[in-house]
N, C-alpha and C positions, 0 to 999 in steps of 0.2 A: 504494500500500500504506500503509496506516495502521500507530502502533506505539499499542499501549494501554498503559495503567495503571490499575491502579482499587486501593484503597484501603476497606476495612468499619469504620467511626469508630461505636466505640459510642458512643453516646447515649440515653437516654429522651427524646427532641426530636425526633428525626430526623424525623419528616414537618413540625412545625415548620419545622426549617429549610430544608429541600426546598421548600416552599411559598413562604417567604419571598426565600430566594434566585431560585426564579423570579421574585416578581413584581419583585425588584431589577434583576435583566437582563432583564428583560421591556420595559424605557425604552429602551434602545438595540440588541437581540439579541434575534433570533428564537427564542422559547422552546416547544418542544414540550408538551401535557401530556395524560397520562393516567393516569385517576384517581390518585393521590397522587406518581407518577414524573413529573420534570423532566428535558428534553432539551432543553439550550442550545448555541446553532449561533453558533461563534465563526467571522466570516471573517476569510481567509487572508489579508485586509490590514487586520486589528482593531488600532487602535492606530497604524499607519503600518506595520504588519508587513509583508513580504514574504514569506508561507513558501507553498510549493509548494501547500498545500490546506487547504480548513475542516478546525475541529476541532470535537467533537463533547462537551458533557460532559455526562453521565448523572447525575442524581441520584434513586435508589432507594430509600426510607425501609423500611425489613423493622424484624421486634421489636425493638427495643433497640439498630438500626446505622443507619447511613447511608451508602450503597454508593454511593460517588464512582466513577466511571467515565468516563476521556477517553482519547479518540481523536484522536490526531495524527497530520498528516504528518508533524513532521521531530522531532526527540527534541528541540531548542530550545522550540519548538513546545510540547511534551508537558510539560518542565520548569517554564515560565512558565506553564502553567494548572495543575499541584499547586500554584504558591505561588501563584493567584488565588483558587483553590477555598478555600486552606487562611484565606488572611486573610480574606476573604468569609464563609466561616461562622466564622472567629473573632470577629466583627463581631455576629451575632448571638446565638452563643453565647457570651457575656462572663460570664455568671453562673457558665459552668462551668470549672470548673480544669484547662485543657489540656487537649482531646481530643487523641486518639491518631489520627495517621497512620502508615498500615505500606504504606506502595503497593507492588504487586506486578505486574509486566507480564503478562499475557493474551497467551492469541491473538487476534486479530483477529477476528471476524462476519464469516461468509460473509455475501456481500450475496444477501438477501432473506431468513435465517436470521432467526427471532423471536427473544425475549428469553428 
């Protein structure tokens, strides 16, 4: 069972950043993509980790948001990729004065449910 989070960061950027943070993790991390959505597959031993299963993070560029969305096995898991996400696009959003994170847990994707 996975726990989610996802977070909608407004910004006028957001495919921007989506773009760019895949091809960042695109050097070491399997990065899904289609048309402007990024799906990065962190494994469950990223870093020297040990946690029970991949995670999964979503990045969704919609009008004016940037729809973060990770999928973890264990809620350590979960907590350490909000602050990878969050300094990651702080990294490339430098111009802008603090985007806003509001994460908010989800239910889980039945598996084989679409987007």
């Amino acid at each position: 069972m996975s726990i989610v989070s996802q977070a909608r960061v407004p910004t006028p950027h957001a495919r921007k950043y989506a773009l760019q943070l895949g091809r960042h993790w695109q050097h070491n991390l399997a990065v899904e993509e289609s048309g402007d959505m990024r799906r990065i597959t962190f494994p469950r031993d990223a870093r020297g980790a040990a946690w029970s299963g991949e995670a999964l993070v979503t990045l969704q560029p919609e009008d004016g948001i940037l729809l973060c969305r990770i999928e973890a096995s264990e809620p350590g898991q979960l907590e350490g990729l909000k602050g990878a996400v969050e300094r990651h696009v702080a990294r490339f959003a430098f111009r802008e004065d603090g985007l806003s994170y509001q994460w908010e847990d989800v239910a889980p994707r039945e598996p084989g449910a679409s987007e």
